[in-house]
C-alpha positions as CSV (number, residue, x, y, z in Angstrom):
1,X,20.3,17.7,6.6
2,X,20.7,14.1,5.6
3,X,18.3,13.3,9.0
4,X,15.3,15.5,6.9
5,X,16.5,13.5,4.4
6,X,15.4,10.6,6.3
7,X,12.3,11.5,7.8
8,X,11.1,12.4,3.8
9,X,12.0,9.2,3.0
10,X,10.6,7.6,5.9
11,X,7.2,9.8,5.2
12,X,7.1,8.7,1.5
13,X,7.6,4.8,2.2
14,X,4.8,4.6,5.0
15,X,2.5,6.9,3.2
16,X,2.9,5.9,-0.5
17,X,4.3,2.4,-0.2
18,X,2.3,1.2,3.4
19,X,5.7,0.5,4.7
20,X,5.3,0.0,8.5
21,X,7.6,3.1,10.0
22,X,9.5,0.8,12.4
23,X,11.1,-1.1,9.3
24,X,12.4,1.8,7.6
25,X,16.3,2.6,9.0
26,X,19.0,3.5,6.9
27,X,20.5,0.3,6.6
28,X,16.7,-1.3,5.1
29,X,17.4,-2.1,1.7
30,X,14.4,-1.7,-0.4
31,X,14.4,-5.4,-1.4
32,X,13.8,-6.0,2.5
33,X,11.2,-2.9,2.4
34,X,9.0,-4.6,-0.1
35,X,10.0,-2.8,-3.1
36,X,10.5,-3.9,-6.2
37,X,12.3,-1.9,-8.9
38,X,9.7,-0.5,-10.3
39,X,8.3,0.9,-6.9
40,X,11.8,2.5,-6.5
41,X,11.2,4.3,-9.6
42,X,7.9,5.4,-8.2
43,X,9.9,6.6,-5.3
44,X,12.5,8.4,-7.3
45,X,9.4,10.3,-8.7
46,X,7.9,10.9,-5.6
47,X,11.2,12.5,-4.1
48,X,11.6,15.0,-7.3
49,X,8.6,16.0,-6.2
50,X,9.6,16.7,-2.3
51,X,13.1,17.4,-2.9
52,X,13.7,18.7,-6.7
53,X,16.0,16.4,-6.8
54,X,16.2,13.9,-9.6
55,X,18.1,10.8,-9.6
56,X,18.9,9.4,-12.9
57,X,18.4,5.7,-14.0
58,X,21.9,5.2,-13.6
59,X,22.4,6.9,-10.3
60,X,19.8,4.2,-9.0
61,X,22.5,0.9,-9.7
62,X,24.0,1.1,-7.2
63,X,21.7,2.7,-4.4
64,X,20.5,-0.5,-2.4
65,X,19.4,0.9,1.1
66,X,17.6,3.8,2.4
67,X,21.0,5.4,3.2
68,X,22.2,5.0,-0.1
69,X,19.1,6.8,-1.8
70,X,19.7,9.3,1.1
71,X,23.3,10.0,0.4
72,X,23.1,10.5,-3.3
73,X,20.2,13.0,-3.2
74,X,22.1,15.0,-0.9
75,X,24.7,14.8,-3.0
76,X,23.0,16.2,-5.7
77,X,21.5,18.9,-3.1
78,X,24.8,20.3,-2.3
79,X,26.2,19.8,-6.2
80,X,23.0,22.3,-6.9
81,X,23.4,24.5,-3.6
């Protein structure tokens, strides 16, 4: 699941953000992706819309990389499931 996971978020940061593919791997943080915080909000938006998931303000303090953004949606899928 969590490699779906990966190729949404891979799919949302080249086609919404212009993120070249070949930077985004689960250790990228966003910071090294180009994205400031409010793009990650834009993101968190983004992914409600692909996923359903919605990550609250606080859930976001401590996500720093793509794998952490990855790990606490699917978290949330399987709290839902």
């Amino acid at each position: 699941m969590s490699q779906d996971l990966f190729a949404t978020f891979q799919t949302i940061l080249v086609d919404t953000f212009g993120v070249p593919a070949d930077d985004v791997a689960p250790d990228a943080t966003f910071e090294t992706l180009g994205l400031d915080s409010l793009d990650v909000v834009e993101l968190t938006l983004v992914l409600e819309e692909e996923t359903g998931v919605k990550l609250e303000d606080e859930e976001l303090e401590d996500v720093r990389t793509v794998q952490d953004a990855i790990d606490k949606v699917a978290e949330k899928q399987q709290a839902a499931a």
